[in-house]
N, C-alpha and C positions, 0 to 999 in steps of 0.2 A: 730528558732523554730525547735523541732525535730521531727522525725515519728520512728516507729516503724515498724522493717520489722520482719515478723514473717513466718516461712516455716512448714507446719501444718505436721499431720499426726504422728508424733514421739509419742508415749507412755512414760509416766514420771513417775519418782520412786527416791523415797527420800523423807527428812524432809525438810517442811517450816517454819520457823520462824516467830510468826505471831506478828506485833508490835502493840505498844499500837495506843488507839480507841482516831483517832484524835476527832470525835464528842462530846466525854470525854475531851478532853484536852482542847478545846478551851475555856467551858465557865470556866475552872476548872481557866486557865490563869485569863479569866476578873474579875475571883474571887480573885486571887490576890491584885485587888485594893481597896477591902475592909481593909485591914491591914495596917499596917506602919513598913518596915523591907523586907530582903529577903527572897524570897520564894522559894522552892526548889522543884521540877516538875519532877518526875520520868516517863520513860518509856513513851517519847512522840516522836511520830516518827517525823520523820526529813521530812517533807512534805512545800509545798509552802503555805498551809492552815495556817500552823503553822509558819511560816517566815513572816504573811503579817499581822498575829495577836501582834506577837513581834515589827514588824515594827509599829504598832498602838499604842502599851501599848510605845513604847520609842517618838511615838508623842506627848503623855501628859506629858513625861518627867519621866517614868520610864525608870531604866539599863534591858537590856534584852541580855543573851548570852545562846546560846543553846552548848550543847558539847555535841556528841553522840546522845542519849536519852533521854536525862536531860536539862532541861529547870531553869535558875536562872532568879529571875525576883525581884528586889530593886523597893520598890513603896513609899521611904522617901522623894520623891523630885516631886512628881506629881503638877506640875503647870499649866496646861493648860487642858482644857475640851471640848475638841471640837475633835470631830471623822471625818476630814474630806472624800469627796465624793472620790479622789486619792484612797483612802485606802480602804473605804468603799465600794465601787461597784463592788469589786473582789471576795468578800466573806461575805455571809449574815450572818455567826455570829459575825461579828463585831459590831450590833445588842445590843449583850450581856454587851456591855461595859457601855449603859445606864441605866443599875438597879445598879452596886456601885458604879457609879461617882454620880446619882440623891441620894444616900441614905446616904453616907459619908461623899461627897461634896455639898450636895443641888443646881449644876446645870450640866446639859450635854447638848453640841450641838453634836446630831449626824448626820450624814447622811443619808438618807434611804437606805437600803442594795441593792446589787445584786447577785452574784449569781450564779448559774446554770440557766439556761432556762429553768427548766421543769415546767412552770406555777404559777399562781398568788401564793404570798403566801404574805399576807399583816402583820402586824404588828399593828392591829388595838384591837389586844387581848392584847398584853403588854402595850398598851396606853393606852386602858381604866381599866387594874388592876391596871396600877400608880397611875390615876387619883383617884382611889377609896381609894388609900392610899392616897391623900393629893396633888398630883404634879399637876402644873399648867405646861400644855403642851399644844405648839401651831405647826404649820407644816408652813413651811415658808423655798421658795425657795427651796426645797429637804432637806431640814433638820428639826428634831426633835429636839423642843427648850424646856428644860424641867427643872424647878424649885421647891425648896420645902424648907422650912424650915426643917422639921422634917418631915419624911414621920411616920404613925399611921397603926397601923395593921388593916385589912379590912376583911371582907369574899369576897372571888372572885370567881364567877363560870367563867368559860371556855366554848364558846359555842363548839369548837371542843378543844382535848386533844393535843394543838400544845406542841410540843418541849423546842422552846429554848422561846417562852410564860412562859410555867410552867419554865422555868432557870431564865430568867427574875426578873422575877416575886419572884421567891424561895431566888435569889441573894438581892433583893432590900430589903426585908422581916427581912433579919436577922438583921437588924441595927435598924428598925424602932420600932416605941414607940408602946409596945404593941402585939396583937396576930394577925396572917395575918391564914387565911387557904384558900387550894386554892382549890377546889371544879372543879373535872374533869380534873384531874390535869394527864399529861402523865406520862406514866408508862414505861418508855423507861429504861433500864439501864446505859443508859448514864446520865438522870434524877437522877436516886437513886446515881449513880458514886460522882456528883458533890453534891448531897446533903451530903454521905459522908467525902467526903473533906470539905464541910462549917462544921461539926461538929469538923473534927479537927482542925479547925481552933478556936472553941469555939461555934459555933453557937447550940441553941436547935430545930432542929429540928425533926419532929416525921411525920411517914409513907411514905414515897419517895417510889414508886413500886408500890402502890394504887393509890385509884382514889382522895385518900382527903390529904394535905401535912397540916399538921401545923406546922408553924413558930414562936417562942417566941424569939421578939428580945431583942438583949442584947447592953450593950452599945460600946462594943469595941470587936475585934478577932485580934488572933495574927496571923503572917504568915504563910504560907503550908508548911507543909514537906511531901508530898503523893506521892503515885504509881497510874497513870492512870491503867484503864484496858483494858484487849484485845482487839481487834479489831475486832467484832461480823461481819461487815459487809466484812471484808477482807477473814475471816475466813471461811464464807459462800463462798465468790468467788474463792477460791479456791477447795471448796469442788465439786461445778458444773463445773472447772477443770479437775478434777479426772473422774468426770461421763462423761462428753465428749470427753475425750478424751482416755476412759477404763485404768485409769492408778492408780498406787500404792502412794496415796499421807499421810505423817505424820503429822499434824498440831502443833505443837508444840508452845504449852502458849494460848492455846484457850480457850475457858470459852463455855464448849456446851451449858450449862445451858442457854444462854442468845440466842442461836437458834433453841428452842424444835419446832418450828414452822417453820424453815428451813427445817430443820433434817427430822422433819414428812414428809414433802412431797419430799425429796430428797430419801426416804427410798421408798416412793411410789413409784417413777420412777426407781428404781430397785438400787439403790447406797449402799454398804456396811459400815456400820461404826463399828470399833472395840477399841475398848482400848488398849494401847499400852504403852509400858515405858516413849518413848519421847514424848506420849500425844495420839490423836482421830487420830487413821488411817481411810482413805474413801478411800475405792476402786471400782472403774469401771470394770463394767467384762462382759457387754453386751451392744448393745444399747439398751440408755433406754426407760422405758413404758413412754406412753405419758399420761402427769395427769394435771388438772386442777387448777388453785391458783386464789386466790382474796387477793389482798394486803389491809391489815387492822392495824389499830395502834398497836401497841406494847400490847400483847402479840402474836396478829395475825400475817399474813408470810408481811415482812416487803419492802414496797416500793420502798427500796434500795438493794431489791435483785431482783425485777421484771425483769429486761434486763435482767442479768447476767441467769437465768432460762430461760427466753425463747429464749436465743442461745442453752441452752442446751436442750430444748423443740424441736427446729428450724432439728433437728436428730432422732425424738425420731418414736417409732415405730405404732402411729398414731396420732389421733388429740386430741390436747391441746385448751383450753379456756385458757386465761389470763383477768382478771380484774382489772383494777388500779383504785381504790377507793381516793388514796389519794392527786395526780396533777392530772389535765385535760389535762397535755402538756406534757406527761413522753412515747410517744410512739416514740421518734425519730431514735432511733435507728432501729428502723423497715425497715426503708427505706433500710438503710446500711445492714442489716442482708438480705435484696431482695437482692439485687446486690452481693452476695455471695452465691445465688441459693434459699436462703430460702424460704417458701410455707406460706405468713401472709398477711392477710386479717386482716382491722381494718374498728369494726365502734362503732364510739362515744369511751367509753370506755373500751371496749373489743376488744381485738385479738385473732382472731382464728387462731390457727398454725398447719398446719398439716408437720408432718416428712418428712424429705426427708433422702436418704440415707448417703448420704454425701455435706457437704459444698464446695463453690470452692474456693482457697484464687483470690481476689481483692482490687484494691485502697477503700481506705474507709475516710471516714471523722469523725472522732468525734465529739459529739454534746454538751455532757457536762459527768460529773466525771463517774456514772454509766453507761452512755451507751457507756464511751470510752471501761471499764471493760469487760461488754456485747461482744464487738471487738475482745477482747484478748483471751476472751473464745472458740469463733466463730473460732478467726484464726486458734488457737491452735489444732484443729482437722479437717480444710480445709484442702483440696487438694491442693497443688501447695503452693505456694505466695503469702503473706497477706501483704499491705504498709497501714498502720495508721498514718493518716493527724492529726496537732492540737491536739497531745499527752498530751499538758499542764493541760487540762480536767484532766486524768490518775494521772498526777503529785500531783494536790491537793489533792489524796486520797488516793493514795497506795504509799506504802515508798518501792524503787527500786524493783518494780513489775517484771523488766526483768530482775536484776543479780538473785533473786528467782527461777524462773524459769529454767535458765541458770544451777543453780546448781541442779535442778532435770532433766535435759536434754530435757530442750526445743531448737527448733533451733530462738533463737530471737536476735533482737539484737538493738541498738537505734541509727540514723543518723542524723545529724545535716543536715538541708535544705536549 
């Protein structure tokens, strides 16, 4: 297992390279086994998210070889339909794999997902859209047993606008007999990402970004040749980089577009953004104001930037509210962010953070992907010596977060334990 030693305090200047959005790639993969033939997966970073999803797709008996950024995936030989728990409990989009083995195949045993720890997050929205199409699904010993002859297009509302539900759901759709529309459907761009990749794959579908998707399925889609897109969430973490640590940072291959609701309130807190040849420069040049956020679904400031903000909050030059509207169990890094001097009070679902001047570096722990981030951020502008425990968290999410760094002059470094 390794940690990360990080020595705070340095100011950083240069370009980062921002890789593509694993949250994009992963169900873009499960979409793969909609076709028959090789598929070819541009600009997918090289992450354990994406190694455990490969591992999965060559458990049913697809070829899977990554090279660089690129991702090849052969799905002429899928034999076997079963997602087991091994595989499944590491990562909750593996999830995804039950809307085109149910819709191509007519059966999937999955496992129930796991995850990160930051709270319920049930899968009882993708079970009853199946069900609404056609599949006979039962829960039996931790597994999802799910059958169909032909799945029928359905209208489906969403009681909350989940994720990889609307992916689900969007995936099983394009094969099925008939018109599926999915009503409250997530607006995420990772959402519209994979719905354009189903289109070139042949799929018809219409409005992915909105709240309403319509699906006309078709009988057959041939394999992907697609480019993921950037990594919105990477993008942002490094941009609350720059602000906490007052430094010169170039974002290079970002998509701001997809964080006007980052952007906003990182401009509140005093953060520069400019336009530049190699892409969005964000510069730090004060500590910043201290402002307010409520994480809300996509288009709102997104869930998976709450940590990574309130380390940058954790300095800021008074006091900040935080709201996490969308887990009940997303405040763990709190603890860790105390024991580095931080000033955060929690109750129920609000944190209130008042600024301190400076952070101190301490052992720390990681609790899962975003609040390892959150850590990184924190260290990066502490005083003294940062050790980050249970790095693996990191790994799933960011593709070599510390040689990045390394190359805009951070003092960090990674130590096997």
């Amino acid at each position: 297992m390794d940690k990360l030693v990080i020595k705070g305090g340095k100011k950083l200047k240069g370009i980062v390279e921002i890789s593509g959005a694993k949250n994009a790639a992963l169900p873009i993969m499960a979409a793969s086994l909609l076709s028959n033939g090789y598929s070819n997966i541009k600009n997918v970073p090289f992450l354990r998210d994406i190694m455990t999803m490969g591992r999965l797709l060559a458990n049913l008996g697809a070829g899977f070889h990554q090279e660089k950024n690129r991702v090849l995936i052969n799905t002429e030989r899928i034999r076997i339909f079963e997602a087991p728990y091994d595989l499944v409990r590491t990562m909750r989009a593996s999830i995804l794999v039950l809307g085109p083995l149910l819709t191509r195949y007519g059966r999937a045993k999955v496992s129930l997902p796991g995850g990160c720890a930051i709270g319920a997050r049930p899968i009882n929205l993708h079970l009853s859209g199946l069900e609404k199409m056609g599949a006979e699904i039962k829960l039996e010993s931790g597994y999802v047993i799910a059958k169909a002859k032909k799945l029928k297009g359905a209208s489906i509302y969403l009681d909350i606008p989940t994720v990889t539900g609307t992916e689900n759901l969007m995936i099983a759709a394009t094969l099925a007999k008939g018109v599926t529309l999915i009503e409250n459907a997530a607006k995420e761009p990772e959402v519209t990402d994979l719905a354009n990749a189903l289109i070139s794959m042949g799929a018809k579908i219409e409005g992915a970004g909105g709240s309403i998707i319509r699906i006309e399925g078709v009988h057959e889609l041939k394999p992907l040749d697609y480019r993921v897109i950037p990594d919105r969430i990477e993008a942002g973490t490094f941009m609350t980089i720059a602000g906490i640590t007052c430094s010169d940072i170039t974002l290079k291959g970002c998509s701001p577009e997809h964080l006007d609701a980052t952007v906003f309130k990182l401009k509140e807190a005093g953060i520069i953004f400019e336009s530049a040849p190699e892409g969005l420069r964000v510069i730090g040049k004060t500590r910043p104001h201290s402002t307010n956020v409520t994480t809300m679904p996509y288009p709102g400031f997104p869930t998976d930037m709450q940590a990574q903000f309130m380390a940058l909050m954790s300095i800021s030059d008074g006091t900040s509210i935080i709201r996490e509207n969308i887990f009940e169990n997303r405040f763990m890094h709190v603890a860790e962010l105390r024991r580095m001097g931080a000033d955060i009070s929690v109750e129920g679902g609000t944190a209130t953070v008042k600024g301190v001047e400076r952070l101190k570096g301490a052992p720390l722990m990681a609790t899962d992907l975003r609040a390892s981030a959150s850590l990184v951020v924190a260290a990066l502008s502490a005083k003294g010596e940062t050790v980050i425990h249970r790095i693996y968290h990191l790994d799933r999410g960011y593709e070599k977060m510390e040689e990045k760094l390394k190359k805009i002059g951070a003092e960090i470094k990674r130590v096997k334990e």
